[in-house]
C-alpha positions in Angstrom: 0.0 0.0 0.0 1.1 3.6 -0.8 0.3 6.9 0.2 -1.4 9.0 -2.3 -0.4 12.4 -3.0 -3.3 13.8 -1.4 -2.8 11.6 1.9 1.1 12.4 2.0 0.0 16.4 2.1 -2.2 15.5 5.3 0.8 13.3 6.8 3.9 15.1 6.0 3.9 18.0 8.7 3.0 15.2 11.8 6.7 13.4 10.8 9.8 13.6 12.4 12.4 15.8 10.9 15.8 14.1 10.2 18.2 14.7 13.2 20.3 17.5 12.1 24.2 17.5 13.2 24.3 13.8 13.5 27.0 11.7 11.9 26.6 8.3 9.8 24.2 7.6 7.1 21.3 9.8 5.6 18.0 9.1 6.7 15.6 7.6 4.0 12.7 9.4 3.4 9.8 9.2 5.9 6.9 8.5 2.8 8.9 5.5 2.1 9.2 4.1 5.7 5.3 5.0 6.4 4.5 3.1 3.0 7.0 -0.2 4.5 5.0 0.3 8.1 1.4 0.5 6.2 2.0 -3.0 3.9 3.3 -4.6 7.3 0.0 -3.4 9.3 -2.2 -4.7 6.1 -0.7 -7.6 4.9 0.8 -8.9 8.8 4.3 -10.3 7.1 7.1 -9.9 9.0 9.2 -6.9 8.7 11.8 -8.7 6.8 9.6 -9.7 4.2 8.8 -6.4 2.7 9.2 -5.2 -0.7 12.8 -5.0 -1.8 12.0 -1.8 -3.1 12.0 0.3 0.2 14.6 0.5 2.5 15.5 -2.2 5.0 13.6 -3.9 7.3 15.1 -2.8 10.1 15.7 0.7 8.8 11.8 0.7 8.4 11.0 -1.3 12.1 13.2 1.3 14.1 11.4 4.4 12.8 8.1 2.8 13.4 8.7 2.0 16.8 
């Protein structure tokens, strides 16, 4: 499941910024994490079984917790 363009707009301001200052890898993008967290919710896989097309599963698990 993806956001739509019209959900993202309603979404986007209630996200967490990416830490500023910090070291280490980039943050992906918070649309792409919400999307992994919203398959998980409706399809009830495991984390690690998401689409190879977002970013890792544990990436993805850590922001949603």
């Amino acid at each position: 499941m993806e956001l739509s363009d019209k959900e993202w707009e309603i979404i986007e301001p209630l996200m967490q910024e990416p830490p500023s200052g910090k070291q280490g890898r980039p943050w992906r993008g918070n649309r792409e994490v919400l999307d992994v967290g919203l398959w998980v919710l409706r399809t009830g896989a495991p984390w690690r079984d998401g689409p190879e097309k977002y970013p890792s599963y544990q990436t993805c698990h850590r922001r949603f917790q």
